[in-house]
C-alpha positions in Angstrom: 0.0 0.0 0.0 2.8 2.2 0.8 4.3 1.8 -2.4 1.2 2.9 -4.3 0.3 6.0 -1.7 4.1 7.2 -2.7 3.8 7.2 -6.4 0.1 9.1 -6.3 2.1 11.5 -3.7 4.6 12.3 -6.8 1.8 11.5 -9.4 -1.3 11.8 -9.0 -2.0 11.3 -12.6 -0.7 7.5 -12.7 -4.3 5.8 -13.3 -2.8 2.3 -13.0 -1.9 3.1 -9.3 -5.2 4.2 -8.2 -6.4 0.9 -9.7 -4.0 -1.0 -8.2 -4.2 0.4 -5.0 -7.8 -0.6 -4.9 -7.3 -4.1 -5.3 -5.8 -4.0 -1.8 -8.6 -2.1 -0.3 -10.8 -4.0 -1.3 -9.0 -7.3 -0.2 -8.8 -5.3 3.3 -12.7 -4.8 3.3 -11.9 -1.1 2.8 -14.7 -0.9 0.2 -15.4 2.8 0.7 -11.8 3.8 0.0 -11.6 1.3 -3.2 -14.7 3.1 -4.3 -12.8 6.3 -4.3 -9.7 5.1 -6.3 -12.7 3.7 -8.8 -13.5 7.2 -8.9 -10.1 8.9 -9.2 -9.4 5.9 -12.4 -13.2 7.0 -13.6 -12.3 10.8 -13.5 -8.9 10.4 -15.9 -11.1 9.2 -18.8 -9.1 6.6 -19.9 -9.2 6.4 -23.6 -10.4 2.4 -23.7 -13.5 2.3 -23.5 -13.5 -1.2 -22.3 -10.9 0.2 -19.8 -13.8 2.5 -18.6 -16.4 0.3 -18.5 -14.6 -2.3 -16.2 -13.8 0.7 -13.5 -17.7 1.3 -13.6 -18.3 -2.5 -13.3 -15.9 -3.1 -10.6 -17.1 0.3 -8.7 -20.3 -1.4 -9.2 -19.4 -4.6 -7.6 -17.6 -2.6 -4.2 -21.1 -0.8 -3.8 -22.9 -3.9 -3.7 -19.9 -5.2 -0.9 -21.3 -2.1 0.9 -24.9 -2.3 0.0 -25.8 0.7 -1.9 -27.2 -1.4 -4.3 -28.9 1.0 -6.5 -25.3 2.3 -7.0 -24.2 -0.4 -7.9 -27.0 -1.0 -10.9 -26.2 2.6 -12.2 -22.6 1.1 -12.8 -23.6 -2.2 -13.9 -25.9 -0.3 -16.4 -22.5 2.4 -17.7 -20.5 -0.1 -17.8 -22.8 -2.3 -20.3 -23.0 1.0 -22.4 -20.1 1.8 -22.9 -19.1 -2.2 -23.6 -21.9 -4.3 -24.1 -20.1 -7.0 -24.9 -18.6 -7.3 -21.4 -20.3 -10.5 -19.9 -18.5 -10.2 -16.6 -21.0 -7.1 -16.1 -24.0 -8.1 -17.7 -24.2 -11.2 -15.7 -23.6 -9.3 -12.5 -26.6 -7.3 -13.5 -28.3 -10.2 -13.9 -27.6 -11.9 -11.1 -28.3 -8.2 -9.2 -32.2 -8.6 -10.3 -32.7 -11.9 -9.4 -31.3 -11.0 -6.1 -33.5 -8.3 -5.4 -36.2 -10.6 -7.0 -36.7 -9.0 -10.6 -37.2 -12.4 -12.7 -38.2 -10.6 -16.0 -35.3 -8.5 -15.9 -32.8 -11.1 -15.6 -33.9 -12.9 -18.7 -34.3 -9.2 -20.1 -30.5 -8.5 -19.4 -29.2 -12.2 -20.7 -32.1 -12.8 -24.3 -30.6 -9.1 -24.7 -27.0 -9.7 -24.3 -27.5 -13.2 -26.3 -28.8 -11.5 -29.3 -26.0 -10.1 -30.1 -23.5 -11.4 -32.8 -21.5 -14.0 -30.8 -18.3 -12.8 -32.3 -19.0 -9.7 -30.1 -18.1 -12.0 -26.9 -14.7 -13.9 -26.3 -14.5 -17.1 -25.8 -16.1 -18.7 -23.4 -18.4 -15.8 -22.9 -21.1 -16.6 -24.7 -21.4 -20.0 -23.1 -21.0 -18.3 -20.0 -24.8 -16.2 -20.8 -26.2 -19.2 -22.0 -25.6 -21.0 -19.0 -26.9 -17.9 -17.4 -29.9 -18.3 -19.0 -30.7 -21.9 -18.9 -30.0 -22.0 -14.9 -32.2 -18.4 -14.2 -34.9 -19.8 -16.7 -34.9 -23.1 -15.1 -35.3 -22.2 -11.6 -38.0 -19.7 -12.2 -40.1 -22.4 -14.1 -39.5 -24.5 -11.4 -40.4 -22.5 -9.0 -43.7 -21.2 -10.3 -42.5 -17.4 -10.3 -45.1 -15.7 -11.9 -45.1 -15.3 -16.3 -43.0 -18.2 -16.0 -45.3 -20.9 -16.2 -45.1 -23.9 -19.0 -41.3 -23.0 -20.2 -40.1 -26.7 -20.1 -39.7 -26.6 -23.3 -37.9 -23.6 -24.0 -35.9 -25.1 -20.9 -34.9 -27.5 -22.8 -33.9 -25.8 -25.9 -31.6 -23.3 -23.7 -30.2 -26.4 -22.1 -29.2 -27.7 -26.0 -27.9 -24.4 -26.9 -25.7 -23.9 -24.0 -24.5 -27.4 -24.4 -24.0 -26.9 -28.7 -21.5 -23.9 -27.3 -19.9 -25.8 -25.0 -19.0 -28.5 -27.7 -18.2 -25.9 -30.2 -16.0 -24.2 -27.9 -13.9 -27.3 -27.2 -13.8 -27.8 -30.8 -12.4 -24.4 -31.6 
């Protein structure tokens, strides 16, 4: 921690450090103060937009840690504008709603996300949201969640899509 505090001392523009440094805050539980280094990296406007979009999503994931979790959807939801092909944030939105028991936006966030060209995902990402899928779909028909009645069969299809990108990832 030292190490990092000394270099924003002498330069306070070094971006990497503030992200750096917040690793190890939040690994201490110091969410608040990894928040604010989110900020600081946030603030320089890096010029990667997929750069950007992780600082939201990670900002995102720190507010949740703290429980300000509207905060943490407004950062879910920049960071999947400004890369929406970044599955590490749209399943953490999804997995968001059906935490705070929004089952229509889950599948919302994932048909979305799925829709797109799968070339817009790396690997193993797009398996990742059909998984997604399948499992949230799946437990809501099970459980009898409400607009989610007689989906077995869709069920089933999502389970032989995810497995078809499974196999074709293996293959590739």
């Amino acid at each position: 921690m030292a190490y990092y505090d000394k270099t924003l001392t002498s330069n306070p523009e070094m971006g990497w450090a503030y992200r750096d440094r917040s690793y190890l805050h939040r690994a201490d539980g110091h969410y608040d103060q990894a928040i604010q280094d989110y900020e600081k990296c946030i603030d320089m406007k890096p010029e990667m937009m997929t750069e950007l979009a992780q600082f939201y999503a990670y900002r995102g994931i720190l507010h949740a840690y703290s429980d300000r979790k509207l905060d943490m959807e407004k950062d879910l939801n920049k960071s999947i504008e400004l890369d929406p092909s970044s599955s590490f944030s749209l399943i953490a939105l999804s997995s968001h709603y059906a935490d705070t028991n929004r089952p229509q936006e889950v599948m919302q966030v994932l048909e979305n996300a799925i829709s797109q060209s799968a070339n817009a995902f790396a690997p193993g990402d797009m398996h990742r949201l059909l998984s997604a899928r399948h499992d949230y779909l799946a437990y809501y028909t099970a459980g009898n969640f409400p607009g989610f009645g007689g989906q077995t069969e869709k069920v089933k299809q999502y389970k032989q899509e995810m497995l078809m990108s499974s196999a074709n990832e293996r293959i590739a």
